[in-house]
py3Dmol code that shows the C-alpha trace and the ligand (Angstrom):
import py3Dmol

protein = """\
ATOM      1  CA  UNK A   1     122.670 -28.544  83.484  1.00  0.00           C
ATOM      2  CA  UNK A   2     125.606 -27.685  81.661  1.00  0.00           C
ATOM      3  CA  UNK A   3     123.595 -25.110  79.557  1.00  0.00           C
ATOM      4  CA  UNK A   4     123.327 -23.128  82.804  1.00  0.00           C
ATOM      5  CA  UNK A   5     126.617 -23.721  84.205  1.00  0.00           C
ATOM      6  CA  UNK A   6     128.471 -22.356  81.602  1.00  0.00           C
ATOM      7  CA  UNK A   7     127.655 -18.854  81.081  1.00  0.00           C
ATOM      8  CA  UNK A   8     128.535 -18.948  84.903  1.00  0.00           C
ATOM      9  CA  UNK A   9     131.929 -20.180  83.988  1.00  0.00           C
ATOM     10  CA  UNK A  10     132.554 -17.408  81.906  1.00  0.00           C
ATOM     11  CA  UNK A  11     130.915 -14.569  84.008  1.00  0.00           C
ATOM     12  CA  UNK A  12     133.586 -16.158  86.808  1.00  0.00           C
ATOM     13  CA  UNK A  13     136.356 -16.130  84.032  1.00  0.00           C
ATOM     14  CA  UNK A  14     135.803 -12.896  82.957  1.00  0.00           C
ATOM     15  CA  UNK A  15     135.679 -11.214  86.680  1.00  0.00           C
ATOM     16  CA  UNK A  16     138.813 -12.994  87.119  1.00  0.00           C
ATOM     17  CA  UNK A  17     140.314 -11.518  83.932  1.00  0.00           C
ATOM     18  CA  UNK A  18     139.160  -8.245  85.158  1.00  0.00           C
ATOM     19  CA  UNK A  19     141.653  -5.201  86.942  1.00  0.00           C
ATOM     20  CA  UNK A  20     141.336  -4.836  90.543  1.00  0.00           C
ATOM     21  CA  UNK A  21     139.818  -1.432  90.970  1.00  0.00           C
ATOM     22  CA  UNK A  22     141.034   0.800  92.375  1.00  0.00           C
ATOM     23  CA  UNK A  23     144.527   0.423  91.970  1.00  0.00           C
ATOM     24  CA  UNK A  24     144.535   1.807  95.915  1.00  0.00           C
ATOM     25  CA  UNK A  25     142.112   1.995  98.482  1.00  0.00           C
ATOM     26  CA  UNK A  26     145.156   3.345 101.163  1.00  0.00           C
ATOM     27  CA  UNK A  27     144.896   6.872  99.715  1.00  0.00           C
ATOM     28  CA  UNK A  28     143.032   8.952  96.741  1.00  0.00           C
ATOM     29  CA  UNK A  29     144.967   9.122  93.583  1.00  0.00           C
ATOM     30  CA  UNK A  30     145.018  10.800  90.474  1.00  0.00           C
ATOM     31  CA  UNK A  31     146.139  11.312  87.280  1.00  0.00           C
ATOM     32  CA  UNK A  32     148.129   7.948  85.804  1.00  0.00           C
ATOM     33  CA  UNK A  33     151.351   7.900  84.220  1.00  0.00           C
ATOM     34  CA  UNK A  34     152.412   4.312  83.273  1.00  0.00           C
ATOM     35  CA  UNK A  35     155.252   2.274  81.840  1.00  0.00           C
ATOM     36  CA  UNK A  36     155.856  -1.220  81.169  1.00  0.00           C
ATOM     37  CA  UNK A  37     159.885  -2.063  82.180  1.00  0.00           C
ATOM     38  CA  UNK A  38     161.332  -5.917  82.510  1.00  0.00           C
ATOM     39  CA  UNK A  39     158.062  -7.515  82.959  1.00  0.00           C
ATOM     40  CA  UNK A  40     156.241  -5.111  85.444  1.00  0.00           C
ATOM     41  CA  UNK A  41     153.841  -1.988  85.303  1.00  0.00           C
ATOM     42  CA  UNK A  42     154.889   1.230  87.018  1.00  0.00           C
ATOM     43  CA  UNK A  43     152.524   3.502  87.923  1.00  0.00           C
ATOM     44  CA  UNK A  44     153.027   6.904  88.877  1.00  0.00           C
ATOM     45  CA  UNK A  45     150.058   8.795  90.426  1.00  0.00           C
ATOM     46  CA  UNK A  46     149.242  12.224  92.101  1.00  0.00           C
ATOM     47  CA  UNK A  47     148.409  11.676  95.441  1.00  0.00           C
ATOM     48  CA  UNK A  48     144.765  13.434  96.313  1.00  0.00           C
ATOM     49  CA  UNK A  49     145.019  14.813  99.832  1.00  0.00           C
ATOM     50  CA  UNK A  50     142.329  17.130 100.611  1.00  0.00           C
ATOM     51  CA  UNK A  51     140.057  16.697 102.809  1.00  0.00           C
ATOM     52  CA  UNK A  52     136.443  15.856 102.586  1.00  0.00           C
ATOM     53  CA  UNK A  53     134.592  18.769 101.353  1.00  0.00           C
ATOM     54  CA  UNK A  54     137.687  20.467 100.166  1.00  0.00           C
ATOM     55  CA  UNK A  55     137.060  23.143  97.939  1.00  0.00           C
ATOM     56  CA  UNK A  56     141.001  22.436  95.448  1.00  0.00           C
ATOM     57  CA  UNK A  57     143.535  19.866  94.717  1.00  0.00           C
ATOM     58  CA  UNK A  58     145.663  19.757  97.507  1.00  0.00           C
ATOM     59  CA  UNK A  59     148.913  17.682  96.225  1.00  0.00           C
ATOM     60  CA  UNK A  60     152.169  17.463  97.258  1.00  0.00           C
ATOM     61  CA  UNK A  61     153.915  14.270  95.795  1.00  0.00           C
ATOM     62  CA  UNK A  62     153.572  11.472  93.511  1.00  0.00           C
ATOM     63  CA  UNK A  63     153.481   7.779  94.647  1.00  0.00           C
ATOM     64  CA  UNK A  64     155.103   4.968  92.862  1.00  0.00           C
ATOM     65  CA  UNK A  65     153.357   1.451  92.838  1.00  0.00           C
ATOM     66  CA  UNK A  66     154.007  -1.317  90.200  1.00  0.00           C
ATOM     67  CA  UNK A  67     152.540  -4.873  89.171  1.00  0.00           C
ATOM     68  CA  UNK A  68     153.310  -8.021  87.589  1.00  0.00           C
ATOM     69  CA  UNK A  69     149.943  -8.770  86.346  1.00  0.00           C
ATOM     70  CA  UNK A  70     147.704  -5.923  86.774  1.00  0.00           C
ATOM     71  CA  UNK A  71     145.982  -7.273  90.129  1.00  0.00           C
ATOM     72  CA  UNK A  72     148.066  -7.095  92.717  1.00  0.00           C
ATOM     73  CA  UNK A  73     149.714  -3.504  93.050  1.00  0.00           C
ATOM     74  CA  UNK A  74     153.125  -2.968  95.056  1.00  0.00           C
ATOM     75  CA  UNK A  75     153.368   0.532  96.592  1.00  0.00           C
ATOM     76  CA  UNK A  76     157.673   1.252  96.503  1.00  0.00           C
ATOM     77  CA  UNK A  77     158.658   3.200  99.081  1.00  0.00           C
ATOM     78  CA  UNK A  78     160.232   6.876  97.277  1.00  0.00           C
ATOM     79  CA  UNK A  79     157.552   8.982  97.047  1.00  0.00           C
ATOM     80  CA  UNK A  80     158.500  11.994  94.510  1.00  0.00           C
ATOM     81  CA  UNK A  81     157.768  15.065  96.527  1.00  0.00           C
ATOM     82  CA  UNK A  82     157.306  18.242  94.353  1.00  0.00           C
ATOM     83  CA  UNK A  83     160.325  19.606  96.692  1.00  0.00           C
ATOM     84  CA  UNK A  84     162.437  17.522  94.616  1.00  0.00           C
ATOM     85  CA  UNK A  85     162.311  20.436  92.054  1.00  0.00           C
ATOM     86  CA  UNK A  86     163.719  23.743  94.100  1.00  0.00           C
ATOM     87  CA  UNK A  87     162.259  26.231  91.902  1.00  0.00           C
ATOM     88  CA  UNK A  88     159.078  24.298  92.341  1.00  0.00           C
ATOM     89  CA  UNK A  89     156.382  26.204  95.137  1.00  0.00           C
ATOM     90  CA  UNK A  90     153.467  23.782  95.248  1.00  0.00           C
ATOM     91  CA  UNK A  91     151.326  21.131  93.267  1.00  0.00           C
ATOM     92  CA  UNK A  92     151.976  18.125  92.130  1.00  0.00           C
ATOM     93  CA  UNK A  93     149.651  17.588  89.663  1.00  0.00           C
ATOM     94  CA  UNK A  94     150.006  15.358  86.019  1.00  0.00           C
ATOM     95  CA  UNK A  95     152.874  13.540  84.909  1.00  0.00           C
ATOM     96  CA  UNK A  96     154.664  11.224  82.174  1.00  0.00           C
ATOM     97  CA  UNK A  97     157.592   8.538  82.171  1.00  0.00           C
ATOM     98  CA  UNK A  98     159.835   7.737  79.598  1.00  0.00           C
ATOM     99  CA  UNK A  99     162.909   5.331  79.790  1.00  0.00           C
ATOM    100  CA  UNK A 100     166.203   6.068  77.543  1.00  0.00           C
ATOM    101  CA  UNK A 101     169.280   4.778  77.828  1.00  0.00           C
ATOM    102  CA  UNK A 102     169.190   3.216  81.462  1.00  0.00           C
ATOM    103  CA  UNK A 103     167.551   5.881  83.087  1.00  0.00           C
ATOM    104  CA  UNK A 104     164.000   6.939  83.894  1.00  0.00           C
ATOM    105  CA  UNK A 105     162.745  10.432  83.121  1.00  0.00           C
ATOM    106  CA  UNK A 106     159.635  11.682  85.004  1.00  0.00           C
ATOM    107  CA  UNK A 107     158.116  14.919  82.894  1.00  0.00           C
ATOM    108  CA  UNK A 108     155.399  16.854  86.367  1.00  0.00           C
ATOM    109  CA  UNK A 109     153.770  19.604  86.366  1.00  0.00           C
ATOM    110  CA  UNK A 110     154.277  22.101  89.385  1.00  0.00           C
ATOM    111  CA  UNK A 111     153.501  25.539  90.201  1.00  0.00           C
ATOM    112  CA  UNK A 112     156.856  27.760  89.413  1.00  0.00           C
ATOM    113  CA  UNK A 113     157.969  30.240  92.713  1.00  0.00           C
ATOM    114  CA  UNK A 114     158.804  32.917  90.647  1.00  0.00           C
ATOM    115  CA  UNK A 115     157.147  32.581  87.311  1.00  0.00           C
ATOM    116  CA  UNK A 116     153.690  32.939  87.750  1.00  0.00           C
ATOM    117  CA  UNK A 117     151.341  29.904  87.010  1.00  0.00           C
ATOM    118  CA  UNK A 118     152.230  26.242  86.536  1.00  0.00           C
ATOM    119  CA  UNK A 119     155.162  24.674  84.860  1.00  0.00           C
ATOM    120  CA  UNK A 120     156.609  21.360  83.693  1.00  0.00           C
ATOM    121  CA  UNK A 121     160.029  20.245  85.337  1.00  0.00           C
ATOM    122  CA  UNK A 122     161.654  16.950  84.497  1.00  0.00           C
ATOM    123  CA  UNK A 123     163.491  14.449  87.221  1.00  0.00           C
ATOM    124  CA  UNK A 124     165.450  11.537  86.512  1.00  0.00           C
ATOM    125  CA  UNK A 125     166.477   8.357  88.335  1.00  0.00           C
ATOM    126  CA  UNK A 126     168.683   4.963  87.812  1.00  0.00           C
ATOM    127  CA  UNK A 127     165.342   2.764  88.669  1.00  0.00           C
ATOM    128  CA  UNK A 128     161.319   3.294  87.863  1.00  0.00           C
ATOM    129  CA  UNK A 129     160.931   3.315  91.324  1.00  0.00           C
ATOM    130  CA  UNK A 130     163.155   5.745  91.901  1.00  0.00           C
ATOM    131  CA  UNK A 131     164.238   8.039  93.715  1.00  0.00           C
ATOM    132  CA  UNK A 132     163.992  10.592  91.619  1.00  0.00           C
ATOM    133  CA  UNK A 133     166.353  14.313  91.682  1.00  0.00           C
ATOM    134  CA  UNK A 134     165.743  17.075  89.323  1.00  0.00           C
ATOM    135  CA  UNK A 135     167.014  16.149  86.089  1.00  0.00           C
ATOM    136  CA  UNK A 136     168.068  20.157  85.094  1.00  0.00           C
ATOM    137  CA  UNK A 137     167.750  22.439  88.088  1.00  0.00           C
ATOM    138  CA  UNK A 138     165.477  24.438  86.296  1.00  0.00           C
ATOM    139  CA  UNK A 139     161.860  24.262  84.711  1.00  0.00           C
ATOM    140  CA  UNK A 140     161.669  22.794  81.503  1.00  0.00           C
ATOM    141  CA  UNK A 141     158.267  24.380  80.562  1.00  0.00           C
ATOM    142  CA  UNK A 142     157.520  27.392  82.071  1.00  0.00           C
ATOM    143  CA  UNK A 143     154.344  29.682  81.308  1.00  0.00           C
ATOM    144  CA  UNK A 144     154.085  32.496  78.840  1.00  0.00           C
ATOM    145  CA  UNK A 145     153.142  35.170  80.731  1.00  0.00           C
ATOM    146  CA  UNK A 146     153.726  36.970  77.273  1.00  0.00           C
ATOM    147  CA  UNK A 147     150.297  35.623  75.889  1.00  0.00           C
ATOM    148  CA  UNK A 148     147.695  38.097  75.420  1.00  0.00           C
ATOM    149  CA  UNK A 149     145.271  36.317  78.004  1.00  0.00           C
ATOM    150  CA  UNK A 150     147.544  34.360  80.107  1.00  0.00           C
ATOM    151  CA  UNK A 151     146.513  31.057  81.399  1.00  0.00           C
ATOM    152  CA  UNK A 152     148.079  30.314  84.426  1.00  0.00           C
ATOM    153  CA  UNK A 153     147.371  26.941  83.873  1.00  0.00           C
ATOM    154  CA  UNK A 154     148.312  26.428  80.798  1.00  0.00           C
ATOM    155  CA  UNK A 155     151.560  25.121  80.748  1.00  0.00           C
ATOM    156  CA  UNK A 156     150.428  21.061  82.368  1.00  0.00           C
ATOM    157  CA  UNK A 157     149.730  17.359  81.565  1.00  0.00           C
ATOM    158  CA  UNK A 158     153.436  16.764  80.005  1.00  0.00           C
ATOM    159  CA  UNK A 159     153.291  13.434  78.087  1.00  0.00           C
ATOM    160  CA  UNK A 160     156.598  11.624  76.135  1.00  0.00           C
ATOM    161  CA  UNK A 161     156.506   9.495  73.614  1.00  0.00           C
ATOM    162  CA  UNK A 162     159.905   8.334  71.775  1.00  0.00           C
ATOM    163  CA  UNK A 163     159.318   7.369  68.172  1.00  0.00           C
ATOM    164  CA  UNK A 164     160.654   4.451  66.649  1.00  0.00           C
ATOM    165  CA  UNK A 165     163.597   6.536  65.539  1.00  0.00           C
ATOM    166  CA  UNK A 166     164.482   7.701  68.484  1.00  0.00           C
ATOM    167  CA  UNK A 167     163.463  10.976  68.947  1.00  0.00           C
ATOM    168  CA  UNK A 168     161.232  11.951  71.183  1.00  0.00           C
ATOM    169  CA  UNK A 169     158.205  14.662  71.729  1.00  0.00           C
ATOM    170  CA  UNK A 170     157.185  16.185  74.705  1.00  0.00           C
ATOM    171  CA  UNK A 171     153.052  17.188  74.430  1.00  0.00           C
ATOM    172  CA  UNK A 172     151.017  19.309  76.918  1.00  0.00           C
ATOM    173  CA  UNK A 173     148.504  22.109  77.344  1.00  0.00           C
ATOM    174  CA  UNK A 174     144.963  23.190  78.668  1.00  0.00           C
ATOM    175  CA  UNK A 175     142.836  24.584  75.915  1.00  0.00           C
ATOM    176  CA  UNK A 176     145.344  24.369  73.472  1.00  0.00           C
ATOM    177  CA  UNK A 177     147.883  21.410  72.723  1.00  0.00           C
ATOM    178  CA  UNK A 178     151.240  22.302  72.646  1.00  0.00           C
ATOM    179  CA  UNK A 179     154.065  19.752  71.410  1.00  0.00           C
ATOM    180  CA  UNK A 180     158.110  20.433  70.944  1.00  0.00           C
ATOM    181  CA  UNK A 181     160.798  17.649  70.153  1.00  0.00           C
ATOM    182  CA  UNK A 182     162.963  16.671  73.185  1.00  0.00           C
ATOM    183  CA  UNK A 183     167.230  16.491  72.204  1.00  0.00           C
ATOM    184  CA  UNK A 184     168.292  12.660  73.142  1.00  0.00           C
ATOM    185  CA  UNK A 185     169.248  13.755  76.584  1.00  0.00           C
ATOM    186  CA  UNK A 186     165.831  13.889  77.117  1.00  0.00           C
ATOM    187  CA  UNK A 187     165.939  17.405  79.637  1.00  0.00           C
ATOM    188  CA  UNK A 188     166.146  20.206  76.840  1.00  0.00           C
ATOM    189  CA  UNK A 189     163.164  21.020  74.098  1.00  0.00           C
ATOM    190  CA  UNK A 190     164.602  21.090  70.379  1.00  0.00           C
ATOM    191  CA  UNK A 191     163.414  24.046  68.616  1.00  0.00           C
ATOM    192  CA  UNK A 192     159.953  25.536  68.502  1.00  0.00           C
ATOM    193  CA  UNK A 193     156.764  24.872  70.357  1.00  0.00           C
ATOM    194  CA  UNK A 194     154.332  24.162  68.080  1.00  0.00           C
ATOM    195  CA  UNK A 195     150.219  24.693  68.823  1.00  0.00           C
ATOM    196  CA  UNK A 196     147.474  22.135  67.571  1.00  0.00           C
ATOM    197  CA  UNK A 197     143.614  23.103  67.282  1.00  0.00           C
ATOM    198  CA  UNK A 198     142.062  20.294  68.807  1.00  0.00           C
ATOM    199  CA  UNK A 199     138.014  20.342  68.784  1.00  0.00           C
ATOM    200  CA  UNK A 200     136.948  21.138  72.380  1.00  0.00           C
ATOM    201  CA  UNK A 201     140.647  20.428  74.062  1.00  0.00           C
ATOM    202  CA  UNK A 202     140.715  20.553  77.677  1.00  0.00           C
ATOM    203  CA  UNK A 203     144.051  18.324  78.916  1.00  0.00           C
ATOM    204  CA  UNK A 204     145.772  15.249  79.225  1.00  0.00           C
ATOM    205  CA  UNK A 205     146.938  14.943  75.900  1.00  0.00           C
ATOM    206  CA  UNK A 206     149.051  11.414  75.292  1.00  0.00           C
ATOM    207  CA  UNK A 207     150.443   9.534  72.443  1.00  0.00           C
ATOM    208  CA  UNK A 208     150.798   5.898  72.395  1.00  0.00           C
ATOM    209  CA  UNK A 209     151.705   4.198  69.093  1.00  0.00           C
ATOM    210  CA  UNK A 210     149.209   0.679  68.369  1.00  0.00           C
ATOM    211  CA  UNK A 211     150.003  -1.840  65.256  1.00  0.00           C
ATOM    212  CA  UNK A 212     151.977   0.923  63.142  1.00  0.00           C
ATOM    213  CA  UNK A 213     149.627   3.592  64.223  1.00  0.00           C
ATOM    214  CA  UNK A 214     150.011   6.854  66.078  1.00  0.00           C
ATOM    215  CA  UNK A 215     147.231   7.469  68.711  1.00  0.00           C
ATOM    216  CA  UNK A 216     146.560  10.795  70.288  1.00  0.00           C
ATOM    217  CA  UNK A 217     144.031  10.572  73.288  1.00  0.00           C
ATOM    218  CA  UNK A 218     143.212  13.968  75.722  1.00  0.00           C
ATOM    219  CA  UNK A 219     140.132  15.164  78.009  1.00  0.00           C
ATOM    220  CA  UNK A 220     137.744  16.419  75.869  1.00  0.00           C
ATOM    221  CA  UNK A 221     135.245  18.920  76.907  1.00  0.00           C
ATOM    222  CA  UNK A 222     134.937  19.860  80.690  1.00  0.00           C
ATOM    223  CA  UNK A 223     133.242  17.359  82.739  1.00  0.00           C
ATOM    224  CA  UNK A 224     135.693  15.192  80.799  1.00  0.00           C
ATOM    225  CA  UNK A 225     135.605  12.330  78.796  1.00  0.00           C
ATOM    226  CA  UNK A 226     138.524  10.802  76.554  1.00  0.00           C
ATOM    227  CA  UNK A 227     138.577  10.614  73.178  1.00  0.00           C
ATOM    228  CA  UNK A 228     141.088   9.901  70.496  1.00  0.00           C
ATOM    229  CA  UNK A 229     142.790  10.752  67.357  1.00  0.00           C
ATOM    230  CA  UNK A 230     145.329   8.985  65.122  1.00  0.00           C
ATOM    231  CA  UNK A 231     147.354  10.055  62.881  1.00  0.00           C
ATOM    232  CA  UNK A 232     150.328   8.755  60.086  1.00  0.00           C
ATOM    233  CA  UNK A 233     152.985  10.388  62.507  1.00  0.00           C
ATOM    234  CA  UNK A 234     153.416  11.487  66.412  1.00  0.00           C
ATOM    235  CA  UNK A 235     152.970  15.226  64.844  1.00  0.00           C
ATOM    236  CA  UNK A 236     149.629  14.217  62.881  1.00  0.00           C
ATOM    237  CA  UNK A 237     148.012  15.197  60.863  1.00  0.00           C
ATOM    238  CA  UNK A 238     145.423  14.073  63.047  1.00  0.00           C
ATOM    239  CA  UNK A 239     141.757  12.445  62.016  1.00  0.00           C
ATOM    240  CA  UNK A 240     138.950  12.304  64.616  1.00  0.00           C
ATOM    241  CA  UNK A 241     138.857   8.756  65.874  1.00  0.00           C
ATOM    242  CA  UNK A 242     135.899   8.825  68.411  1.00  0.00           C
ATOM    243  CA  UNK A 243     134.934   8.543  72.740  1.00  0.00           C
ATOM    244  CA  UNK A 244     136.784   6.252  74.380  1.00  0.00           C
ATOM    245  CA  UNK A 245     135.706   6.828  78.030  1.00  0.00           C
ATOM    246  CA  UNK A 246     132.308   8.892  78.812  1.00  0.00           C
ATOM    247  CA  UNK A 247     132.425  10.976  82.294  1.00  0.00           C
ATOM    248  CA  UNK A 248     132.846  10.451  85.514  1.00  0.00           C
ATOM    249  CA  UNK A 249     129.759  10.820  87.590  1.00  0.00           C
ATOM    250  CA  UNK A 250     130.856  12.487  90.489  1.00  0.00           C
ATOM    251  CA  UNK A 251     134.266  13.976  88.934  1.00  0.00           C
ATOM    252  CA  UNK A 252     134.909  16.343  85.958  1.00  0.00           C
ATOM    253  CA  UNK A 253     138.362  14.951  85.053  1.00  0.00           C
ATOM    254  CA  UNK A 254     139.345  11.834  83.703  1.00  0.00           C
ATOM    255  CA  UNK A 255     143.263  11.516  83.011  1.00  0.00           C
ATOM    256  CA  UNK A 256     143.852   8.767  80.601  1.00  0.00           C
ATOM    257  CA  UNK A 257     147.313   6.423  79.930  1.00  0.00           C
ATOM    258  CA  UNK A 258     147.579   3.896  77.567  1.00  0.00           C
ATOM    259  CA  UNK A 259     149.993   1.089  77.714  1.00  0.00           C
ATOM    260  CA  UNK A 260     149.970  -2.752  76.211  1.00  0.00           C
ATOM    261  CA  UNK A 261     151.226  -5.222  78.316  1.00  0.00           C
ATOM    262  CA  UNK A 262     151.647  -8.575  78.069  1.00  0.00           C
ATOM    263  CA  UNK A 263     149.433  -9.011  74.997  1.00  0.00           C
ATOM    264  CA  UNK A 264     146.567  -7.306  76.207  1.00  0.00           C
ATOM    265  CA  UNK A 265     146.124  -3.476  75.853  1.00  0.00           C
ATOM    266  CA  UNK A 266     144.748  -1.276  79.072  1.00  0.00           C
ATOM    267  CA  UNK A 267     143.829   2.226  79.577  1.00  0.00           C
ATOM    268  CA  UNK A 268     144.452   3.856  83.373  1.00  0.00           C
ATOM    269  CA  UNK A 269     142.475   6.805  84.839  1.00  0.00           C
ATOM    270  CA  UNK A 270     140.832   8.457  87.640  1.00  0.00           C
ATOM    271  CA  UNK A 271     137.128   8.503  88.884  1.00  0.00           C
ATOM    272  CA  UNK A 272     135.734   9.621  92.223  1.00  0.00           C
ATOM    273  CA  UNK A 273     134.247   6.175  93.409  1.00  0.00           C
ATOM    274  CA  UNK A 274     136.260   5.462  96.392  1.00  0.00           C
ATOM    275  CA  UNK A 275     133.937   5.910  99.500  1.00  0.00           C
ATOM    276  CA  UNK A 276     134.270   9.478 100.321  1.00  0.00           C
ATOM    277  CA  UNK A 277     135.435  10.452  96.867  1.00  0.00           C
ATOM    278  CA  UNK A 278     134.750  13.008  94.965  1.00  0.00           C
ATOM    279  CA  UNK A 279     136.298  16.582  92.784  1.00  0.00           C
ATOM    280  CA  UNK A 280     139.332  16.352  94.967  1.00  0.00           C
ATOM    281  CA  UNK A 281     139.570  12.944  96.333  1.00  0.00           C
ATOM    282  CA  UNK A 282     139.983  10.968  93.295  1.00  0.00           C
ATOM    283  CA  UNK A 283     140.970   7.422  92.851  1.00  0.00           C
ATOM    284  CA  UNK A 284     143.351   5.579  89.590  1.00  0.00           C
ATOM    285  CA  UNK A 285     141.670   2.621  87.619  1.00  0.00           C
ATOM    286  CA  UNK A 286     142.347   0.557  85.489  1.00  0.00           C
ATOM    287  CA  UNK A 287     140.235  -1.334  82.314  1.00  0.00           C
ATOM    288  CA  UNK A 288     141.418  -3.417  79.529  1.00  0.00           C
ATOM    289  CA  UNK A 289     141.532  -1.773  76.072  1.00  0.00           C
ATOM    290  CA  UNK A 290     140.103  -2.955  72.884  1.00  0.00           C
ATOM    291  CA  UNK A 291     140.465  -1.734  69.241  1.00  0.00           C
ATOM    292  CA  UNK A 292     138.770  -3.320  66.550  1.00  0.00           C
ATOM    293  CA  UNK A 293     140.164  -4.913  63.186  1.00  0.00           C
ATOM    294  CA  UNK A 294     140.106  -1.383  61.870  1.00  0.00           C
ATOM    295  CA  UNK A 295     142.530  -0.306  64.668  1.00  0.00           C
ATOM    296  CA  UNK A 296     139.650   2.122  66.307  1.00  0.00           C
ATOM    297  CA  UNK A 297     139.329   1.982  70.331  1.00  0.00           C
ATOM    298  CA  UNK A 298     136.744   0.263  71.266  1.00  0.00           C
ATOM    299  CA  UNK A 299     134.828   2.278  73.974  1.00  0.00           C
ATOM    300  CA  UNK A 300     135.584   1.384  77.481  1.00  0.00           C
ATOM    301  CA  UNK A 301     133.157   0.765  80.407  1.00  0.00           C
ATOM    302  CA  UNK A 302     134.131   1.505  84.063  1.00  0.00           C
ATOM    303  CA  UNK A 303     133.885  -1.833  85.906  1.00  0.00           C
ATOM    304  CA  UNK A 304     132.152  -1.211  89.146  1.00  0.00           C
ATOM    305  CA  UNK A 305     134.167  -0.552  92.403  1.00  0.00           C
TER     306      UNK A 305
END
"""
ligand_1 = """\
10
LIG
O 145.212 16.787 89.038
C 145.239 18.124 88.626
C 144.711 18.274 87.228
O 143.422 17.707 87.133
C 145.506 17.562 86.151
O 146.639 18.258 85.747
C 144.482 17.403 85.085
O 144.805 16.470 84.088
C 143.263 17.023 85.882
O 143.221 15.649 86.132
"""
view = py3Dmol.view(width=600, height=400)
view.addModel(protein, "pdb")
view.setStyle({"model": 0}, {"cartoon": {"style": "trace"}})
view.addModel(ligand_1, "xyz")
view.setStyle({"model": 1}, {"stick": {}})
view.zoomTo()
view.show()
């Protein structure tokens, strides 16, 4: 009897143990941003509002929701709309978080009014859950229209990571990763942009540092699926580490963020399972992360919805 009974204990255990997917069933969502401040999870996401069979992202804002143990999710009620930036004409697509020094720094991408093609602007607020104003009044990022081919899309998926020592990078791109050091009041880049050749870079490049060392995830290929690098330092150099997540089914991105919490590592992204889902209708996840003694990532499954 007990023979039976107990892998049906565990198979009980282990759906307990498991995320609640997807973090919301109220609205689609995209594109995770996440970070871990006095015992809860914020979560930032793009909010997916098109309409079935739309034919392009239509986003306007970014909703805030946090948890205290990965299950239950709280929506707060400041939505960042991408009016908060002035200079800012439409799209709210990817963003990053980063706390220093009491205050909360949300890196977005937007499309610019007058500079053509997409840019990265950079609000602040006193709480995680904002609200959040424009941190600058101006675009932090803004596109090179000077490039020989110019992307207008080239210039998205901000992530920050601040080192141990306290400074902090800023990484983004499509096609091509781009990285620059951020001063300490976290709204100005610190010298030069630099470019890395990443095999088969799409987007949604983000750095997360594990056990003493640096990680480097992005969307690799396009469909997407995440893989990883790591590296001796947040600027590399950086050694092929493997697939972390394989596509989505129904959706060609994948936007990854890493965080540990509470002991337990977990990676965030988007899929297009929510009924009615799809391209432009996507909806956040959540999984548990594993790496291995040798510090790889263990691949990741997507638990069913
Ligand atoms: O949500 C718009 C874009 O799709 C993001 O910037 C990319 O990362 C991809 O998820």
């Amino acid at each position: 009897m007990l023979k039976h009974a107990l892998p049906a204990i565990l198979v009980a255990a282990s759906a307990l143990a498991q995320a609640a997917n997807p973090i919301t069933s109220k609205i689609y969502t995209a594109d995770p941003a996440a970070l871990v401040d006095n015992g809860r999870v914020y979560l930032y996401v793009g909010h997916d509002e098109a309409a079935a069979g739309g034919k392009d992202y239509l986003m306007n804002e970014w909703r805030v929701f946090s948890s205290c143990d990965m299950q239950n999710w709280t929506e707060h009620p400041n939505p960042v709309p991408y009016t908060v930036f002035k200079w800012a004409g439409r799209d709210a697509w990817a963003s990053d978080i980063a706390r220093r020094n009491g205050k909360y720094y949300l890196y977005t991408t937007v499309d610019h009014k007058t500079i053509p093609g997409k840019a990265i602007g950079v609000a602040v607020s006193n709480s995680p859950a904002g609200p959040f104003v424009d941190a600058r009044g101006s675009a932090l990022v803004t596109n090179d229209m000077t490039h020989e081919t110019p992307i207008a899309w080239d210039d998205i998926d901000p992530a920050v990571f601040i080192d141990d020592d306290g400074q902090a990078y800023l990484y983004w791109g499509n096609t091509v990763m781009k990285y620059a050091k951020l001063k300490p009041n976290m709204i100005e880049l610190d010298g030069a942009i630099h470019t890395v050749g990443l095999e088969a870079f799409t987007e949604a490049s983000y750095l997360h540092k594990h056990a003493g060392k640096y990680y480097l995830s992005y969307s690799r290929k396009f469909p997407e699926e995440t893989v990883y690098m790591t590296g001796p330092s947040a600027t590399g150099p950086w050694s092929f580490g493997g697939v972390i997540m394989e596509q989505n089914s129904n959706v060609k991105t994948i936007h990854q963020a890493i965080v540990d919490f509470n002991g337990k590592s977990y990676i965030f992204y988007h899929n297009g399972k929510l009924p009615g889902g799809g391209e432009f209708r996507r909806s956040v996840a959540v999984e548990e992360l594993h790496y291995g003694p040798d510090g790889k990532i263990l691949p990741v499954a997507q638990t069913a919805q």
